[in-house]
C-alpha positions as CSV (number, residue, x, y, z in Angstrom):
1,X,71.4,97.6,89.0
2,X,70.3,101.1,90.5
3,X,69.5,100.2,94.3
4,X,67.1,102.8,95.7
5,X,66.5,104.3,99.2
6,X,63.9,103.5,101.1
7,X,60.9,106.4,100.8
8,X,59.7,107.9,103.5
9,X,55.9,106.3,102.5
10,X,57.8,103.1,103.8
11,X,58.3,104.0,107.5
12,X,55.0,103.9,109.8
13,X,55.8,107.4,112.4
14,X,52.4,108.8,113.3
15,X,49.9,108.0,115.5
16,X,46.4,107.4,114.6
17,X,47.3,105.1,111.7
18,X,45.2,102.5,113.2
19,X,46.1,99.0,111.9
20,X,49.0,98.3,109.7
21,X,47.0,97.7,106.1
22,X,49.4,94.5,106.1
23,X,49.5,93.3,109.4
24,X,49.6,89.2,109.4
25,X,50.5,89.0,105.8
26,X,53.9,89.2,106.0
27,X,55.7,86.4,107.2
28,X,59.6,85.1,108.3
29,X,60.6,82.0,107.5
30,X,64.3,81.5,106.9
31,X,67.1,82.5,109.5
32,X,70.8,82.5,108.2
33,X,74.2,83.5,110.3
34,X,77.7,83.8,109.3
35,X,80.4,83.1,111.7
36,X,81.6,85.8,113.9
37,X,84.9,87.3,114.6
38,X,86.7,90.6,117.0
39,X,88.2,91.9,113.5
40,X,88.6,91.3,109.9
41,X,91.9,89.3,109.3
42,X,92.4,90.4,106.1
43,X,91.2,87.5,104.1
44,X,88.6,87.0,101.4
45,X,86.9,84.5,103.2
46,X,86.2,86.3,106.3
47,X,85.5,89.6,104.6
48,X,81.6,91.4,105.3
49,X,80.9,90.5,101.6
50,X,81.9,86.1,102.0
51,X,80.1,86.4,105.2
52,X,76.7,87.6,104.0
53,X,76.9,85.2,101.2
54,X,77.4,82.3,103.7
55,X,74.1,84.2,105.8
56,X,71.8,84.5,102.6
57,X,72.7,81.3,101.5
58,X,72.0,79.6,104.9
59,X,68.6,82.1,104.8
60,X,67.3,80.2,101.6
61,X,68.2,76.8,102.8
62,X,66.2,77.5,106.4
63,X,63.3,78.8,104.4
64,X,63.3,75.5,101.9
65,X,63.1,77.3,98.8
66,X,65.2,77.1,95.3
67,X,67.5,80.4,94.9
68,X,65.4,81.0,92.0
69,X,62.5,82.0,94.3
70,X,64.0,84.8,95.2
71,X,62.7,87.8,93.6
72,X,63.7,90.8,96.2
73,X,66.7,91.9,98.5
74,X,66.2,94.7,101.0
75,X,70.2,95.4,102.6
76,X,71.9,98.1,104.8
77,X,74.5,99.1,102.4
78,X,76.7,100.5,105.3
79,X,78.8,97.7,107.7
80,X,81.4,99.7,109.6
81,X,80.6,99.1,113.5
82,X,83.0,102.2,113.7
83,X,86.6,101.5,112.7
84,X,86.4,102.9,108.9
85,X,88.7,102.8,106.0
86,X,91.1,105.4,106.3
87,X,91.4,107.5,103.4
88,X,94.9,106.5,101.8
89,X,95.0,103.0,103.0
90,X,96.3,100.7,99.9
91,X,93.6,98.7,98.5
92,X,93.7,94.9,98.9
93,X,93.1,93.6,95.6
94,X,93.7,90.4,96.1
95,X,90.5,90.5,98.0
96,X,88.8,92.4,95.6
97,X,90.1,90.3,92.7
98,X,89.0,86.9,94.6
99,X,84.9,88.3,93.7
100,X,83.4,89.2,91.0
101,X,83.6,93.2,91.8
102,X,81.2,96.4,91.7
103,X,82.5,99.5,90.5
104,X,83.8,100.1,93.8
105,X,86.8,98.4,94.9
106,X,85.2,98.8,99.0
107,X,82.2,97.2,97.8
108,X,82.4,93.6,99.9
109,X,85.0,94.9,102.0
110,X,84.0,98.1,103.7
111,X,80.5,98.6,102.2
112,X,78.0,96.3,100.8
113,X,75.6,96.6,98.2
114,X,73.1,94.7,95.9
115,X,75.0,95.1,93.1
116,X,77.9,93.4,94.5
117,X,75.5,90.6,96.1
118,X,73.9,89.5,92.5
119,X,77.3,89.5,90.9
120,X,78.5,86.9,93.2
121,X,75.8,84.4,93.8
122,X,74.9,83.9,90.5
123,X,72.2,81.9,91.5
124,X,69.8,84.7,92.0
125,X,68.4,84.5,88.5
126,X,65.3,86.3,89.6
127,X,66.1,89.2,91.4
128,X,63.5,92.0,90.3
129,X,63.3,94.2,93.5
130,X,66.3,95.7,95.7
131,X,66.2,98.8,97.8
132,X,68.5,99.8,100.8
133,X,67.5,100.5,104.2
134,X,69.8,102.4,105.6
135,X,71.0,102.1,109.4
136,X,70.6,98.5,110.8
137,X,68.9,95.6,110.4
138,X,65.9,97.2,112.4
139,X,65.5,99.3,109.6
140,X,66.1,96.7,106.7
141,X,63.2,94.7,108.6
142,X,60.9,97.5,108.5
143,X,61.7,98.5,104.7
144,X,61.5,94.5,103.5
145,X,58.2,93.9,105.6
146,X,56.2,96.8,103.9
147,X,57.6,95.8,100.3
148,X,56.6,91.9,101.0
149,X,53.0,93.9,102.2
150,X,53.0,96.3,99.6
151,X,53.4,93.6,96.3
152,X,57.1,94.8,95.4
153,X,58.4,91.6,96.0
154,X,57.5,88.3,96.6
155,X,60.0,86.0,98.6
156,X,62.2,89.1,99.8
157,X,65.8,88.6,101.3
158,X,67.0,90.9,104.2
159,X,70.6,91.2,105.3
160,X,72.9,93.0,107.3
161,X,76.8,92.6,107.5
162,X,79.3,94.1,109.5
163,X,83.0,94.7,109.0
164,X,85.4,95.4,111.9
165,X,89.1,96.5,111.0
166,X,91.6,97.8,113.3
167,X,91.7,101.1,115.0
168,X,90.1,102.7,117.4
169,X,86.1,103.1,117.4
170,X,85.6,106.5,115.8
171,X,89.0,107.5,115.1
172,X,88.7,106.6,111.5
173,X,86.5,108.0,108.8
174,X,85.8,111.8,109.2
175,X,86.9,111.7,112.3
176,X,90.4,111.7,111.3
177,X,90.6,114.8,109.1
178,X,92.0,118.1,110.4
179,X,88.2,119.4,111.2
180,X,84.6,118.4,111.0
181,X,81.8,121.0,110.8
182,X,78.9,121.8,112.8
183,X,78.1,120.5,115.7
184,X,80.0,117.0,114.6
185,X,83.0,118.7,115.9
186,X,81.7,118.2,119.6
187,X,79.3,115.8,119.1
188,X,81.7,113.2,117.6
189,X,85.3,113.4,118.0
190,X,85.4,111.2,121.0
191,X,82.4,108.8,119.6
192,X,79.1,108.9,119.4
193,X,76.7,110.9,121.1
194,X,74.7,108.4,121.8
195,X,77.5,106.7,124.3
196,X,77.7,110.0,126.5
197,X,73.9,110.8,126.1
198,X,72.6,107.4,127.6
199,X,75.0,108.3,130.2
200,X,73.4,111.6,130.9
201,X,70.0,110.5,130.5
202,X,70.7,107.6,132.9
203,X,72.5,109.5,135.5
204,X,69.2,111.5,135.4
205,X,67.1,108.6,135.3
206,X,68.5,107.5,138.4
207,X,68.0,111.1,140.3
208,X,65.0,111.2,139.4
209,X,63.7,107.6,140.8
210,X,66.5,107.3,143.5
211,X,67.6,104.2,141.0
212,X,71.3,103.5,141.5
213,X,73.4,102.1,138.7
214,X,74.5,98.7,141.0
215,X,71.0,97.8,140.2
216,X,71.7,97.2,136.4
217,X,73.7,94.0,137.4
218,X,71.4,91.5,136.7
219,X,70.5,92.6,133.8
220,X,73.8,92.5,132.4
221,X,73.9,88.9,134.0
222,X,71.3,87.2,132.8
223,X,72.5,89.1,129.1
224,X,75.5,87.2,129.3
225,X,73.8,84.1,130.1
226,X,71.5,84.2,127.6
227,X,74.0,85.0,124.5
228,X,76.3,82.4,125.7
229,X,73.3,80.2,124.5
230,X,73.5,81.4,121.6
231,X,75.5,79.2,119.0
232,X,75.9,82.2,116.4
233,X,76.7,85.0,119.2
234,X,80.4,86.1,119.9
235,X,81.4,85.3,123.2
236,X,79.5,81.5,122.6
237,X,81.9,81.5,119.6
238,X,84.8,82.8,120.8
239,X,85.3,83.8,124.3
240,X,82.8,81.5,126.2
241,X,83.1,83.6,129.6
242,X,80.7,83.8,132.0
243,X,80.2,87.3,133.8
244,X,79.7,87.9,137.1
245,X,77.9,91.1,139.3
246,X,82.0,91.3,141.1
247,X,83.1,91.5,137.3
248,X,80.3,94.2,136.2
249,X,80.6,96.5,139.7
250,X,84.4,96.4,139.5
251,X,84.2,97.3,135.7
252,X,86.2,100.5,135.0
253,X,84.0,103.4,134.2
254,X,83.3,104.7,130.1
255,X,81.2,107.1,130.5
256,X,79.8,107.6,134.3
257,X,77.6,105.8,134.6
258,X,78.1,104.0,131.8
259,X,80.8,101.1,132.4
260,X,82.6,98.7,130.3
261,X,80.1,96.4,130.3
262,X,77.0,98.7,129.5
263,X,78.7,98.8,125.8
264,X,78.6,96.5,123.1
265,X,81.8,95.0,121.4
266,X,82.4,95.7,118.4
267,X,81.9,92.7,115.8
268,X,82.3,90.9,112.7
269,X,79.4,89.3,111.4
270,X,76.2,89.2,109.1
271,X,72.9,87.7,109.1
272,X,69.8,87.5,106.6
273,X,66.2,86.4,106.7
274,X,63.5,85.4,104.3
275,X,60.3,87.2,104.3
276,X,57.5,85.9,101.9
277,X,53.8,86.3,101.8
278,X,51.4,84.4,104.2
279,X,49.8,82.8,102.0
280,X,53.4,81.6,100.0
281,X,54.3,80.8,103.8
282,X,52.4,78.0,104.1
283,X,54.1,75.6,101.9
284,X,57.9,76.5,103.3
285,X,60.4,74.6,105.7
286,X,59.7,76.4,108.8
287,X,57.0,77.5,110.6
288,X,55.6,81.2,109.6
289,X,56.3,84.2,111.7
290,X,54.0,86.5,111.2
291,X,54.5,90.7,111.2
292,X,51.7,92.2,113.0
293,X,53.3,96.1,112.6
294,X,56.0,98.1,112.1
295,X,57.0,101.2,113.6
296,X,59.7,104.1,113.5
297,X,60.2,106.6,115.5
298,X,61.7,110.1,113.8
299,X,61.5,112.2,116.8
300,X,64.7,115.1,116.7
301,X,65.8,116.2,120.1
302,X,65.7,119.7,120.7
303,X,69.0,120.2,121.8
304,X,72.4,118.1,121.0
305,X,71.2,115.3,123.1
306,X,67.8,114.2,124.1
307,X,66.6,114.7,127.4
308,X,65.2,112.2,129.7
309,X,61.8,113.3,129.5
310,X,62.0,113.7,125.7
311,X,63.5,109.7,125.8
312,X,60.1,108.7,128.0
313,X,58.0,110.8,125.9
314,X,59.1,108.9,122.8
315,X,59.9,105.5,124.2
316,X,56.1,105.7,125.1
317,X,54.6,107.0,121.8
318,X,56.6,104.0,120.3
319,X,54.9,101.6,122.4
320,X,51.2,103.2,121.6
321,X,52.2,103.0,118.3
322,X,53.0,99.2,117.9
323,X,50.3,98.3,119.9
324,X,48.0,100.0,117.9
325,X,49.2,99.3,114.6
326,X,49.5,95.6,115.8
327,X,45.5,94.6,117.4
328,X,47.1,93.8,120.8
329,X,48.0,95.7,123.9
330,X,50.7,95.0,126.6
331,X,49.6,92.3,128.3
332,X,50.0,90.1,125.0
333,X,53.6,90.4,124.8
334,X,55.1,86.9,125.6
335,X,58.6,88.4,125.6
336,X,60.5,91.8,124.3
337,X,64.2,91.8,122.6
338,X,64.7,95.7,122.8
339,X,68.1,96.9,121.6
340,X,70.2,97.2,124.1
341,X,73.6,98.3,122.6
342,X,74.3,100.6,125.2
343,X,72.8,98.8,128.2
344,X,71.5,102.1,129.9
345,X,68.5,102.3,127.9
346,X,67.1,99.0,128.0
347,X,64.9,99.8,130.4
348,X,63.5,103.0,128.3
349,X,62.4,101.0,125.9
350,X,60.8,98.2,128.2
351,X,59.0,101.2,130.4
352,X,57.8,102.6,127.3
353,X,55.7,99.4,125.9
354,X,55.0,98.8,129.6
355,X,55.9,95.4,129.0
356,X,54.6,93.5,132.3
357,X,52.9,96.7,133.7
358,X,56.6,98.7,134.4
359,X,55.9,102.1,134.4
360,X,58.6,104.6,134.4
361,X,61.2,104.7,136.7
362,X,59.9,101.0,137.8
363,X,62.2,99.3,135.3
364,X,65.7,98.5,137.6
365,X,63.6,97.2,140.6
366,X,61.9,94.8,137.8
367,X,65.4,93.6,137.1
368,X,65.9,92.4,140.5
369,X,63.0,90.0,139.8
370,X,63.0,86.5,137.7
371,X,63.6,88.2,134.4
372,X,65.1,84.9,133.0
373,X,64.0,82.6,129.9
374,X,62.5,80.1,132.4
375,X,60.4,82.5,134.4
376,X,57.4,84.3,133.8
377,X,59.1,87.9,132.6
378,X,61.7,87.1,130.0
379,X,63.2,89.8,129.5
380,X,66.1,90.1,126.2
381,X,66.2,86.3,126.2
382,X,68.4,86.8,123.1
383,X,71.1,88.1,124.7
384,X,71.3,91.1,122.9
385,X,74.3,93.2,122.1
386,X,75.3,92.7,125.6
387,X,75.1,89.0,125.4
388,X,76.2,88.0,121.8
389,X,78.4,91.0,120.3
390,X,77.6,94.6,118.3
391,X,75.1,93.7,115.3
392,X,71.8,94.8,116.2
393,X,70.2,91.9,115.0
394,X,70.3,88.8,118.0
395,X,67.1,90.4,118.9
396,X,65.8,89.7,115.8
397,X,67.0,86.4,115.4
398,X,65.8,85.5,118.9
399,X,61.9,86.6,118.2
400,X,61.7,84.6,115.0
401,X,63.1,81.5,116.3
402,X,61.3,82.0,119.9
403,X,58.0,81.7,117.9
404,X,59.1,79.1,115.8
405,X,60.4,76.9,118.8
406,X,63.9,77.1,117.6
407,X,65.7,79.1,120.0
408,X,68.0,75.8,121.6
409,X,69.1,76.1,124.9
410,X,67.7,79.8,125.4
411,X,63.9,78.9,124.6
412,X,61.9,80.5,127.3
413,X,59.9,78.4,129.3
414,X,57.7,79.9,131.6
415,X,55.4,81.6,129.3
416,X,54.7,80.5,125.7
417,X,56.5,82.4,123.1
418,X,53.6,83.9,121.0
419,X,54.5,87.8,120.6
420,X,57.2,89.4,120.8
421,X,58.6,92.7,120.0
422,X,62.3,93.8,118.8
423,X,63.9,97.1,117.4
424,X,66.4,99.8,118.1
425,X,69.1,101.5,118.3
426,X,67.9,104.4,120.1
427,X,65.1,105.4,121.6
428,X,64.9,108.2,119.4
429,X,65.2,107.3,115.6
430,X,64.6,103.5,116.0
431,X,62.9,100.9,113.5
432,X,60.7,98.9,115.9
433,X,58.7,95.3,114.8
434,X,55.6,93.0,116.7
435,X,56.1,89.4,115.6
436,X,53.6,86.8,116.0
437,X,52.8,83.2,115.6
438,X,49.8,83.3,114.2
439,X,48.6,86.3,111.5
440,X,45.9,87.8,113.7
């Protein structure tokens, strides 16, 4: 099976689109997590590809529906979080061997496919409809909600997986030949640009508001809190540790002003939901989550790195844009689950929907207020990245099961979870998504 890219007709960029032509029809039902894990171990049964089985599987079951149902599967065919296959490395075929294999021996391992998905769960009979979106879950939310809308596919799988092997972050992959080309060869030798742009763009942030970076503690805090309430995340998993502002100030620096713990770690792990039709809804396990719009933003920087003012000017053009897309302004956000991979622009994101009023540079001295599940401004009650490892999709997660009153320990309390908004990575060039529990 030929699995197609996403076209551009998919992605919502503009303003002035007005409402989202599908907006309430479009519903999550079904939730599904693997296990997660610091690094591959080598074994078939811990591989990217056995751990989005487990996900979709789980998915289906959570949504109440036969296998058989399925008709669609929307994926991100690419799971490194960064340590890639080197070029060279001997192929492990007894892992390859212990599935039914694609035509390429990675496929399950280091890359993922739909191909490689339908030859091993043989159960999906009915799969019509697969397409890839590209870059994160974010994305493969965004490409899955508009085929659901558009009639493509009826009860839609959507799945992300990520492998971790050893290495160091970005010293595999191309990063490892003798030279890269173009602006690659400053931009990414020593990682991404992303981890030294937030820095810049927060450094600048905070000379431009007189913010300090002391003040990011309790967001990190309350991050950690809230992923450790989190039964899928990493660190509730695996290294239930608490953090502390003494352990984030005294944190050794990554990027100044970026510090250890204003990065992700890197993960294994997948997850999957089921979207379906409002109407087809109805009759499932769990309560409907309904999309009210999708966004993306496609903005280039001018220069190597975005600016501050060009991260505002976008962050805010994002928020117009899933406000108007979705019926609903600000003020009917019950909670936002931002992306927050590199802690430092959290608050970009939240000043640009202007989620409880923040305006620009207003963001760090809300974080000093009760920004916790049981008070009145929750803010990443998932956990995030920060909170529950590198996936970009807690956030996700987190909105769909806030709504449905399935979020455990780390349901918020003092407001009523209603709306919510989620998406990332960046600022510029996320996938962004308004969730809802009723259609409108």
């Amino acid at each position: 099976m030929v699995t197609q890219n996403a076209p551009d007709s998919m992605f919502r960029t503009q303003e002035g689109l007005g409402l989202w032509e599908h907006r309430g029809k479009v519903a999550a039902v079904g939730v599904g997590h693997s296990l997660t894990s610091r690094r591959w171990d080598g074994k078939a049964e811990t591989s990217v590809g056995a751990n989005s089985i487990t996900a979709l599987r789980q998915a289906i079951a959570d949504a109440g529906i036969s296998p058989d149902e399925v008709d669609g599967i929307v994926l991100d065919p690419g799971t490194t979080t960064g340590a890639h296959w080197q070029e060279g490395d001997p192929i492990p075929m007894d892992v390859v061997n212990a599935f039914n294999p694609s035509s390429d021996p990675l496929d399950g391992i280091a890359k993922l496919s739909a191909e490689w998905i339908l030859k091993n769960m043989p159960e999906l009979t009915n799969v019509k409809f697969t397409m890839n979106g590209t870059g994160c879950m974010s994305k493969a939310i965004v490409v899955a909600a508009q085929a659901v809308g558009d009639g493509l596919t009826n009860n839609c799988l959507v799945l992300k997986g990520w492998h971790n092997l050893e290495g160091r972050y970005y010293q595999g992959g191309a990063n490892a030949q003798q030279g890269r080309p173009g602006l690659a060869a400053i931009s990414s030798l020593w990682g991404t640009p992303a981890s030294y742009g937030t820095a810049l763009q927060f450094a600048a942030y905070c000379r431009k508001y007189g913010k300090t970076h002391d003040m990011m503690a309790p967001f990190i805090i309350n991050s950690r809190r809230n992923g450790l309430l989190f039964p899928e995340g990493f660190w509730a998993q695996n290294r239930p540790e608490g953090l502390t502002e003494e352990d984030y100030l005294a944190a050794r620096w990554i990027a100044k002003p970026a510090n250890l713990y204003d990065n992700d770690i890197p993960i294994m792990a997948s997850a999957a939901y089921l979207f379906t039709t409002a109407e087809r809804a109805k009759d499932m396990k769990q309560k409907p989550v309904y999309i009210l719009n999708h966004v993306s933003s496609r903005t280039r920087a001018r220069s190597l790195t975005p600016t501050l003012e060009e991260v505002e000017a976008d962050t805010a053009r994002t928020g117009r844009m899933l406000y108007e897309g979705a019926g609903i302004t600000a003020d009917d956000l019950s909670f936002e689950n931002m992306y927050d991979g590199f802690t430092l622009f959290h608050q970009f994101h939240m000043e640009g929907l202007r989620y409880r009023g923040v305006q620009n540079g207003e963001a760090l001295d809300f974080y000093q207020t009760d920004i916790s599940i049981e008070g009145p401004n929750p803010v990443s009650p998932s956990g995030g990245n920060c909170g529950s490892g590198r996936t970009r999709f807690w956030m996700h997660t987190d909105s769909i099961q806030q709504i449905q009153q399935r979020a455990g320990a780390r349901q918020i309390t003092g407001v009523k979870a209603e709306i919510g908004v989620s998406g990332g990575p960046m600022p510029l060039g996320g996938d962004f998504t308004i969730w809802s529990s009723t259609p409108g």
